[in-house]
Backbone bond lengths (Angstrom), bond angles and torsions (degrees), N, CA, C in turn:
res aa  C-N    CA-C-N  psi(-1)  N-CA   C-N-CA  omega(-1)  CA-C   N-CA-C  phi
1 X - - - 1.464 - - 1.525 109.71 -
2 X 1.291 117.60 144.42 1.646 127.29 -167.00 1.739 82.65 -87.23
3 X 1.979 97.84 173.63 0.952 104.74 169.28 1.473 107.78 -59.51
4 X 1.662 105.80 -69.91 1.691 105.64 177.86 0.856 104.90 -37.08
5 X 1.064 151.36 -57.07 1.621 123.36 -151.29 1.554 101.70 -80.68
6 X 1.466 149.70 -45.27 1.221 134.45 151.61 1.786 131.40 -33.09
7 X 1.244 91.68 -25.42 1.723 95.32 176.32 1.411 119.71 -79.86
8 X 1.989 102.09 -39.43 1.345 107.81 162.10 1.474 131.13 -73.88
9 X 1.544 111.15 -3.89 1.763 103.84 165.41 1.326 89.98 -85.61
10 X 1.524 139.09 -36.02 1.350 105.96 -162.78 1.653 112.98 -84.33
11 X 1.347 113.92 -18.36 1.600 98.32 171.06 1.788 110.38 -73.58
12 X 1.316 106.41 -23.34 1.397 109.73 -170.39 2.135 92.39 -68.79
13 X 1.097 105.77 -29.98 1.685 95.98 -160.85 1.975 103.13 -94.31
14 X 1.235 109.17 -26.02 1.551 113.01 167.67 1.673 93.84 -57.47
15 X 1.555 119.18 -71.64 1.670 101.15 -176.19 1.275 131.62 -45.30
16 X 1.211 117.77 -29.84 1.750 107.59 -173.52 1.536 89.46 -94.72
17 X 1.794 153.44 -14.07 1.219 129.12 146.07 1.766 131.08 -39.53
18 X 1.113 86.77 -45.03 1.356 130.65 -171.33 1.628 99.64 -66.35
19 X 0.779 122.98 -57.02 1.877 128.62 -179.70 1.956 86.00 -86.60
20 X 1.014 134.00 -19.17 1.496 96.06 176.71 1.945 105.37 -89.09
21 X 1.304 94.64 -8.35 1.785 90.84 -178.17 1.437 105.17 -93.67
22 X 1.202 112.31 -15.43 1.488 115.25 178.68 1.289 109.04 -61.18
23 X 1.364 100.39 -57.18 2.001 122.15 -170.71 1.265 99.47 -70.74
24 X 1.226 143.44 -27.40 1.396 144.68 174.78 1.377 111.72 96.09
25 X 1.421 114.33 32.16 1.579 112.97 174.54 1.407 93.90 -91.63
26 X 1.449 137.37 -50.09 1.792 118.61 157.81 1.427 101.62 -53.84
27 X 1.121 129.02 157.57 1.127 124.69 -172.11 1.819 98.75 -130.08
28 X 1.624 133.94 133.51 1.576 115.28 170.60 1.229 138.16 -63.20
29 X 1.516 103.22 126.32 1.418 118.43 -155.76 1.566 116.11 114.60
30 X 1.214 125.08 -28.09 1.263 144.74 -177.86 1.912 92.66 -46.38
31 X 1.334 121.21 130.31 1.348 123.43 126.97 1.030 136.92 -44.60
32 X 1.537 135.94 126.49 0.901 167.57 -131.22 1.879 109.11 -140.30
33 X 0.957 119.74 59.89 1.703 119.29 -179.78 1.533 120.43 -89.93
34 X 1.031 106.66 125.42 1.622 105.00 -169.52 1.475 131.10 -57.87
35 X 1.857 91.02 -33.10 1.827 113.97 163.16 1.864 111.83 -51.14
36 X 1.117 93.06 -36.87 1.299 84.98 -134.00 2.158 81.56 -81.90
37 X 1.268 110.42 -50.59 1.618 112.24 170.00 1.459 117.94 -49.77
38 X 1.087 101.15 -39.69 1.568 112.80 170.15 1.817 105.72 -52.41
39 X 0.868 123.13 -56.91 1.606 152.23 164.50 1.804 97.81 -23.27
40 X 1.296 99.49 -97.38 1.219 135.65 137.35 1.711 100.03 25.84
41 X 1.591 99.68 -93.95 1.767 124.17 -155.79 0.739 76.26 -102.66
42 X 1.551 163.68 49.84 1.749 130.35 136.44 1.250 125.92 52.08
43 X 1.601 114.29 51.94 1.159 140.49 -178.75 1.105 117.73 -161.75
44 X 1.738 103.97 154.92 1.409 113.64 -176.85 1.661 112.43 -78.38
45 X 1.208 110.53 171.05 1.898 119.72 -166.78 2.073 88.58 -58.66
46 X 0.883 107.34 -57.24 1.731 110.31 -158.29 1.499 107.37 -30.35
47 X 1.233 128.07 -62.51 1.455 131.24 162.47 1.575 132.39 -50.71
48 X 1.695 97.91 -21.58 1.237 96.16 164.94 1.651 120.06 -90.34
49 X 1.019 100.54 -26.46 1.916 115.54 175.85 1.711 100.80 -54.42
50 X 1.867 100.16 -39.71 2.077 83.22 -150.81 1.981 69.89 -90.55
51 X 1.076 141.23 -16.98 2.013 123.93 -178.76 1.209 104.53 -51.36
52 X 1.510 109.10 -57.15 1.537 127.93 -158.06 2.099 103.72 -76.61
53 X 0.968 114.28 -27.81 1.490 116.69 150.14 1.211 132.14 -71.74
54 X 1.220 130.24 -30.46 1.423 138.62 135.93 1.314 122.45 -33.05
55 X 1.327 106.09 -58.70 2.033 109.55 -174.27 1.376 100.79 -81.10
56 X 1.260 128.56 -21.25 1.344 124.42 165.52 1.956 132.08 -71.60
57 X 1.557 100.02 -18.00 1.851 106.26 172.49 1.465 102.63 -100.55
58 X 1.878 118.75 0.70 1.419 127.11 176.21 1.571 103.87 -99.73
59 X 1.444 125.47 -4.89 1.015 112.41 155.25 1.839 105.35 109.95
60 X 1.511 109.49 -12.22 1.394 114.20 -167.19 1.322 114.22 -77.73
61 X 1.319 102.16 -41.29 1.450 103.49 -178.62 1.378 114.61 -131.42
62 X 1.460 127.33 162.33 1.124 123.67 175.08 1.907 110.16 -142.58
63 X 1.942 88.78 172.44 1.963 78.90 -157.81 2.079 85.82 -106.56
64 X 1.225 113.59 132.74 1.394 121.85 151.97 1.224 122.21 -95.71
65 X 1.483 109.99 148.66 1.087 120.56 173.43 1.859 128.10 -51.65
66 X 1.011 126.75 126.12 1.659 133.38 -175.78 1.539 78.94 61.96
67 X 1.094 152.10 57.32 1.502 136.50 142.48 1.653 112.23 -129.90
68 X 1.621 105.01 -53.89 1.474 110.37 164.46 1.955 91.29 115.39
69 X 1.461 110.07 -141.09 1.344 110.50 178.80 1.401 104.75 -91.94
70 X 1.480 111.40 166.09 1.356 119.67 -146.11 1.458 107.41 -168.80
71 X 1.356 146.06 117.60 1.324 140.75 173.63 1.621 109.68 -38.55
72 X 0.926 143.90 99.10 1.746 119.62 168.30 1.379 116.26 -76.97
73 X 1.642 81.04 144.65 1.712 106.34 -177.81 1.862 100.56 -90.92
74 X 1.876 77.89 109.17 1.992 97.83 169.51 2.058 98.11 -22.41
75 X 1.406 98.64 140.08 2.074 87.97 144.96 1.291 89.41 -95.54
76 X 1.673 81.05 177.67 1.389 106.13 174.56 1.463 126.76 -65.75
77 X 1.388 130.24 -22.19 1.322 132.25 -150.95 1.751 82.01 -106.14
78 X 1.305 126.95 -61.06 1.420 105.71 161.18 1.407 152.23 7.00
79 X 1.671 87.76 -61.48 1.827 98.74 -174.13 1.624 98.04 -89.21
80 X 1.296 110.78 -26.13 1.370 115.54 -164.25 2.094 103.40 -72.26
81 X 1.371 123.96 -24.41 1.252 150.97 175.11 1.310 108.38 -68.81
82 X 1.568 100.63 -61.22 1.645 114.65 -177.58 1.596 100.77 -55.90
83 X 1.186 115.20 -53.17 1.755 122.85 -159.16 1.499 97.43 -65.50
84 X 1.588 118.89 -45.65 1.472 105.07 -172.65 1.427 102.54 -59.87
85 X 0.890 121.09 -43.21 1.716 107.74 -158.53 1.770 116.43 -77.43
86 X 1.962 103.61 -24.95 0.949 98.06 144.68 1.729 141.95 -65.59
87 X 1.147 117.47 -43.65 1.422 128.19 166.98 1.670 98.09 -22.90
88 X 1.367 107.13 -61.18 2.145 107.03 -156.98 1.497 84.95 -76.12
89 X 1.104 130.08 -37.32 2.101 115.24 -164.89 1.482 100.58 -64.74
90 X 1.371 106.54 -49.88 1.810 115.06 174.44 1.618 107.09 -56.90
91 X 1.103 109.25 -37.78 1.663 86.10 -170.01 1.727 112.07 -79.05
92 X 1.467 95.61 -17.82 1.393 102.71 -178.55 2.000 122.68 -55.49
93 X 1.935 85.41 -44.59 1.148 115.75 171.44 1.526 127.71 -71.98
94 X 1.135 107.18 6.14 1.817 135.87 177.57 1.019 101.23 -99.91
95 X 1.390 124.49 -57.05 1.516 133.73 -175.98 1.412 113.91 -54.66
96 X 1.141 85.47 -57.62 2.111 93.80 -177.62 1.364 124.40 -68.75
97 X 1.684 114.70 -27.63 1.580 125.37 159.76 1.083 112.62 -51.53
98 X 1.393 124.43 -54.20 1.579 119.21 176.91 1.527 135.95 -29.61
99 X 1.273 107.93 -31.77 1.354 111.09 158.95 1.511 127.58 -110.53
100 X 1.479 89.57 13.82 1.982 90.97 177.31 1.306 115.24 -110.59
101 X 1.784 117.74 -6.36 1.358 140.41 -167.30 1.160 87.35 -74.84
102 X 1.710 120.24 140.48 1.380 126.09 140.24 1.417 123.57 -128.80
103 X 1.273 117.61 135.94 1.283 121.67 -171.27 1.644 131.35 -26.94
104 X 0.944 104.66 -9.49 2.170 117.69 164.16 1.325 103.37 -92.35
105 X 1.466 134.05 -25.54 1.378 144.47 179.65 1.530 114.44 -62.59
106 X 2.032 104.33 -65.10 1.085 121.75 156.99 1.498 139.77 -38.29
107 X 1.307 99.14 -24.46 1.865 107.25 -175.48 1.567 92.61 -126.04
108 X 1.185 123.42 26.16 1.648 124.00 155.48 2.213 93.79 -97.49
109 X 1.778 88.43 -74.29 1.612 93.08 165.31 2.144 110.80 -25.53
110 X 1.081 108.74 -77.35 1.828 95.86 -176.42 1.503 107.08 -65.19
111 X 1.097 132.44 -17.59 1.717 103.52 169.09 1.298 115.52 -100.65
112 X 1.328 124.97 1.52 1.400 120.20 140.02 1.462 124.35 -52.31
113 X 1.617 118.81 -55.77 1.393 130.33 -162.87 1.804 89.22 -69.33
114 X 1.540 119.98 -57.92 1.713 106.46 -179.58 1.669 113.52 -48.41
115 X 1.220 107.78 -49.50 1.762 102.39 178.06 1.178 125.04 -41.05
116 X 1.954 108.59 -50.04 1.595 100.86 173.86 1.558 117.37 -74.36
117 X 1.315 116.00 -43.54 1.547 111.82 158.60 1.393 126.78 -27.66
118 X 1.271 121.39 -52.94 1.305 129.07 166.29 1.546 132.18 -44.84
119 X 2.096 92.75 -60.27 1.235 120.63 169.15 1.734 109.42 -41.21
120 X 1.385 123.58 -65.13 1.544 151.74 -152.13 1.601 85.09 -63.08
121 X 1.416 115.42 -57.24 1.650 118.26 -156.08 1.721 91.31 -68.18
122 X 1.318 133.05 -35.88 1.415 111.57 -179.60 1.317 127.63 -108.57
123 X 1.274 115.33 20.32 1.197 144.29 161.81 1.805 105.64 -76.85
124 X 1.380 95.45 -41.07 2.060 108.29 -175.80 1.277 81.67 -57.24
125 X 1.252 119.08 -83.27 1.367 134.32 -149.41 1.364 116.08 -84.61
126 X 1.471 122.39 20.38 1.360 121.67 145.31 1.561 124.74 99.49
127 X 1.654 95.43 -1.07 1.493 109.05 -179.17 1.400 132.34 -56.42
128 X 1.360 100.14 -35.24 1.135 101.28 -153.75 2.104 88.79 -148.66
129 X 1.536 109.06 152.05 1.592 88.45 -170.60 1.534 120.39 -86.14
130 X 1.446 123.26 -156.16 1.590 118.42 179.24 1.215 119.09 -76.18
131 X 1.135 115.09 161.50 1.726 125.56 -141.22 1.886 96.47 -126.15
132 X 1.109 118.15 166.75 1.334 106.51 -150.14 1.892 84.17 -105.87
133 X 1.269 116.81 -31.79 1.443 129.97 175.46 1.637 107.50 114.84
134 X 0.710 114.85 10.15 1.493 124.30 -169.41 1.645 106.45 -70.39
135 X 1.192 124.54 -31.92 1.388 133.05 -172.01 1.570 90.60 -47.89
136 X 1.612 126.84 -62.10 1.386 130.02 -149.82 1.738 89.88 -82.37
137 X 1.236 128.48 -18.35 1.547 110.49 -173.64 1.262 82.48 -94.05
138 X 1.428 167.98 41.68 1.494 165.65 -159.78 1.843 89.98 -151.32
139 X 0.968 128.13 -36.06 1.257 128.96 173.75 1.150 125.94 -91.11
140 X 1.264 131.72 -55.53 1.337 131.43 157.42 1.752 123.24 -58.67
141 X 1.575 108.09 -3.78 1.501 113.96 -167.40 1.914 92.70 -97.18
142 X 1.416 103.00 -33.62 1.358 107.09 -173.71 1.395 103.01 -66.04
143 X 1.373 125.38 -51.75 1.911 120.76 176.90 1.606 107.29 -57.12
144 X 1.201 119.41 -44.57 1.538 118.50 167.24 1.660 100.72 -23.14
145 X 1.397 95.65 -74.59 1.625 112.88 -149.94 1.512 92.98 -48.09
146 X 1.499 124.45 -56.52 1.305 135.11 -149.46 1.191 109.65 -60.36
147 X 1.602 88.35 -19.69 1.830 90.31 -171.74 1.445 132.65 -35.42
148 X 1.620 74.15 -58.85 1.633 103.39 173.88 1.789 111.62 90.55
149 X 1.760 97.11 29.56 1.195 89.38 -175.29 1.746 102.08 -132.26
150 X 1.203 125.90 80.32 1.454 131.94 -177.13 1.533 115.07 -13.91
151 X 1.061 120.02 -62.38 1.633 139.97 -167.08 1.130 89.06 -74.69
152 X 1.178 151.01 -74.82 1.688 130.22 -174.31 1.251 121.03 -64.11
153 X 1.212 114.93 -26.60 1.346 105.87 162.68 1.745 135.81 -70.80
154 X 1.452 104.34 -17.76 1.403 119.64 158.98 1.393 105.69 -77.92
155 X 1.108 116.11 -57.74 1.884 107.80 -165.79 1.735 89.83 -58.47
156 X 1.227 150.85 2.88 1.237 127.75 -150.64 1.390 81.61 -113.82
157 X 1.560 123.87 -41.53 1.245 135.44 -162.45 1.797 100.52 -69.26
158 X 1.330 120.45 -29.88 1.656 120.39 178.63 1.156 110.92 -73.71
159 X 1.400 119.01 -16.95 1.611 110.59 -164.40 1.796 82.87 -93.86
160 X 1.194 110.46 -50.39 1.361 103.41 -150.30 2.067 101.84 -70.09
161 X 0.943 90.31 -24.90 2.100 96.23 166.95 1.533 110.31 -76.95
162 X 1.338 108.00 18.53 1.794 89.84 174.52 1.634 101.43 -113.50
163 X 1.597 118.48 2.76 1.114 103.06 -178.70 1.627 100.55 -142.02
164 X 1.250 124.00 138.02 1.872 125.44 -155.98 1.565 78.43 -71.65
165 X 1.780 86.36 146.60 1.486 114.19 -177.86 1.510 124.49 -82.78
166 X 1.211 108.86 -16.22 1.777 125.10 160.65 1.086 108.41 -57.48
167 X 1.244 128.36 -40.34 1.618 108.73 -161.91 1.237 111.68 -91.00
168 X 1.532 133.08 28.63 1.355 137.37 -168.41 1.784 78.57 -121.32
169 X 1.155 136.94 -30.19 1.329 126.43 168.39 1.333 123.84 -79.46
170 X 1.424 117.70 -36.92 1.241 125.69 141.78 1.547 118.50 -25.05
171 X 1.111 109.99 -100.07 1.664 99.97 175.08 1.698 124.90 -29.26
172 X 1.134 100.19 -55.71 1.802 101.99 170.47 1.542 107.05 -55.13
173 X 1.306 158.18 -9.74 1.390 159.57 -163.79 1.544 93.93 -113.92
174 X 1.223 127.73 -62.88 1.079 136.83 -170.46 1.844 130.43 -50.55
175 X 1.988 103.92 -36.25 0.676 110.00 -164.70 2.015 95.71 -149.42
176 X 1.551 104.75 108.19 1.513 111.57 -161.45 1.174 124.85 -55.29
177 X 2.203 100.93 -38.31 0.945 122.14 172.65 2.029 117.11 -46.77
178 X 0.994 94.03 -39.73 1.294 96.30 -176.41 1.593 125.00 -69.08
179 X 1.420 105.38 -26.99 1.717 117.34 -164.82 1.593 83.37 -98.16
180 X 1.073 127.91 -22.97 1.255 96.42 -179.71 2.106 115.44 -92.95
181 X 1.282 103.70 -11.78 1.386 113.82 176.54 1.827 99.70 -79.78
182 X 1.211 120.65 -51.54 1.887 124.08 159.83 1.462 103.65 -31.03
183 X 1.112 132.05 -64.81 1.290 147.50 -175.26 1.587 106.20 -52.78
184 X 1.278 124.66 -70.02 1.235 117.56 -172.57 1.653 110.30 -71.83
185 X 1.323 120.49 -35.37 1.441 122.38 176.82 1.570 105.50 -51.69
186 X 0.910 107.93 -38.63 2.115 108.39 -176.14 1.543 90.27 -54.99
187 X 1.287 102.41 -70.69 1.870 120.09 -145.24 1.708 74.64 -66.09
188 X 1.092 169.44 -87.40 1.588 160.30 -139.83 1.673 91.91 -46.33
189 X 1.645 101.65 -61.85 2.029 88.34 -165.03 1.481 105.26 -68.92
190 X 1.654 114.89 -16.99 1.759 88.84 -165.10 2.291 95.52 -78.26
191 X 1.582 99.08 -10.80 1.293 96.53 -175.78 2.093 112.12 -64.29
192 X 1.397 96.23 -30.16 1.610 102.40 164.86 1.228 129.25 -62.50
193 X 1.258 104.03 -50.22 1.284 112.65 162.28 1.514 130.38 -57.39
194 X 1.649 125.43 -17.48 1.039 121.12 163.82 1.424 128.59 -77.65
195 X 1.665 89.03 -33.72 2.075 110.95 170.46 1.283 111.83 -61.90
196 X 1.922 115.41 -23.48 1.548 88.15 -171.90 1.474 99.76 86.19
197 X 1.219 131.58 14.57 1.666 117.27 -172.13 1.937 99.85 -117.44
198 X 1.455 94.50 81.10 1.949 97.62 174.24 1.348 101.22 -62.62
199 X 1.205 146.43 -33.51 1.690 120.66 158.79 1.113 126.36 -11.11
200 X 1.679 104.24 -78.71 1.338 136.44 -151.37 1.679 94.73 -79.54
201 X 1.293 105.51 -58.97 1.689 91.29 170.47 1.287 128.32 -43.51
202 X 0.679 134.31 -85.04 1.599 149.29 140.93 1.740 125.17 28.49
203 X 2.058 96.74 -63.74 1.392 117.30 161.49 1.635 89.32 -70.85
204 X 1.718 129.50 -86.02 1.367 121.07 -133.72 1.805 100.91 -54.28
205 X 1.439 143.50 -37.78 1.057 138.66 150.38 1.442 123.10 -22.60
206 X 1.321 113.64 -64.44 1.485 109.79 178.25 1.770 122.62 -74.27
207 X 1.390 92.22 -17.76 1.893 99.05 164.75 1.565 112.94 -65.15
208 X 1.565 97.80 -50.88 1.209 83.07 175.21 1.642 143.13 -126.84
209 X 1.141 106.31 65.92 2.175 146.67 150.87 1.263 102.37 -96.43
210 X 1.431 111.98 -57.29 1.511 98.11 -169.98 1.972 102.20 -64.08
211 X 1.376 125.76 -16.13 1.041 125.06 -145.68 1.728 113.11 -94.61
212 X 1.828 89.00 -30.98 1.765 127.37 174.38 1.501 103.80 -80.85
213 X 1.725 113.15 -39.74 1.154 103.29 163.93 1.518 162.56 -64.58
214 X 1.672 81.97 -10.11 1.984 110.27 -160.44 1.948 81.80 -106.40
215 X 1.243 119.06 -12.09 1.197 108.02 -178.24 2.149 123.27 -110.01
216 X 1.366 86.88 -26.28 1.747 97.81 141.75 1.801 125.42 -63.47
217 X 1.245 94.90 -43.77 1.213 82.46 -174.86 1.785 116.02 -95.14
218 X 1.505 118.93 14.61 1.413 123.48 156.98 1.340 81.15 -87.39
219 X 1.324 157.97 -64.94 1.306 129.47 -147.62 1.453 121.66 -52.96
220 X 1.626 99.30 -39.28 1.407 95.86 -171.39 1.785 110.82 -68.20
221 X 1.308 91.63 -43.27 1.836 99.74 171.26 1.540 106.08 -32.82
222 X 1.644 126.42 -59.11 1.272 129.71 -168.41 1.622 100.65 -57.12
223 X 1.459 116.10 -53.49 1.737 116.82 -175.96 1.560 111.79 -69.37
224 X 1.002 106.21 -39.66 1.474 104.11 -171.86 1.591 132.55 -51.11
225 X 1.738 96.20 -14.52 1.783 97.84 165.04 1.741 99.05 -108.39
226 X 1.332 120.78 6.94 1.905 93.16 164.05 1.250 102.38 -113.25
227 X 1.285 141.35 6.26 1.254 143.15 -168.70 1.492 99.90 -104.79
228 X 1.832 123.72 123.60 1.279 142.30 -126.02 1.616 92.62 -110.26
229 X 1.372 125.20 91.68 1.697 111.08 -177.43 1.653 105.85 -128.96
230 X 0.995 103.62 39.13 2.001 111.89 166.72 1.319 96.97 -179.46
């Protein structure tokens, strides 16, 4: 095997780790053993040592002492950092949709936001099982796109990969108040977006990241003393 081609199993094998901690099939806090992934992906430890060092200078995971590698659990002041700076890129990206939205765009945007609404309410109540969270990065990924602005739409994509994408559904399941304020905050901006009012988009966007954000990051506050990391 060439170097490249060893470098590309190991970026190729950090991503599909990496998308199972995202989706929350690793779960945070989860151990991380090299045997056992190695096991796993049909490979020897060496590729898993330099993946799992990779997701670790990206911030995903980290190694404790007598534990080894380990998903890390976001702090709180983190997400709350991450979200501001997301809040202004998103609102930016609100602003600039406004004139790139077209009405087939708009009623993709609201039957996305009813699906996860839908999805979330029988997920509460047990209907149906856990959801990977992707519905809300499917909505906010679509105004990205519309933007029409490459570079914010990547920097938007780093913030939102530093913290697994389940647990933004998590919180919405957990707490009603919240899925139903998610819910109406969409249907308010896609209502800007129909007026044509980049103001209002712009602010109701940045109200609410900072708003998704102050409420991720009480979640983690709540996990962060039963969740086992030394």
């Amino acid at each position: 095997m060439t170097i490249t081609d060893g470098n590309a199993l190991v970026d190729d094998l950090a991503a599909r780790i990496r998308a199972k901690i995202m989706s929350g099939e690793i779960p945070i806090g989860a151990p991380l053993r090299q045997a056992d992934l190695a096991a796993q992906f049909g490979i020897s430890r060496t590729p898993v040592r330099e993946a799992l060092r990779q997701l670790q200078t990206g911030g995903l995971i980290e190694v404790v002492p007598n534990r080894g590698a380990v998903v890390r659990v976001p702090v709180p002041w983190e997400v709350r950092e991450a979200y501001e700076v997301r809040a202004e890129l998103e609102s930016l990206a609100a602003r600039r949709a406004v004139d790139r939205l077209d009405d087939a765009t708009i009623v993709e945007l609201r039957t996305i936001n009813t699906a996860m609404y839908e999805r979330s309410l029988a997920i509460a109540a047990g209907t149906v099982p856990e959801h990977d969270g992707t519905d809300n990065d499917h909505f906010h990924g679509l105004i990205y796109r519309v933007s029409g602005n490459t570079r914010l739409t990547r920097m938007l994509g780093e913030i939102n990969d530093a913290f697994p994408r389940n647990v933004s559904a998590l919180v919405l399941r957990d707490k009603p108040r919240h899925r139903e304020e998610n819910f109406r905050e969409h249907e308010a901006l896609l209502e800007a977006f129909a007026a044509g009012d980049h103001e209002r988009a712009a602010q109701l966007m940045r109200e609410h990241v900072l708003s998704a954000g102050e409420h991720l990051a009480q979640w983690y506050e709540r996990r962060s003393s039963t969740v086992f990391t030394g």
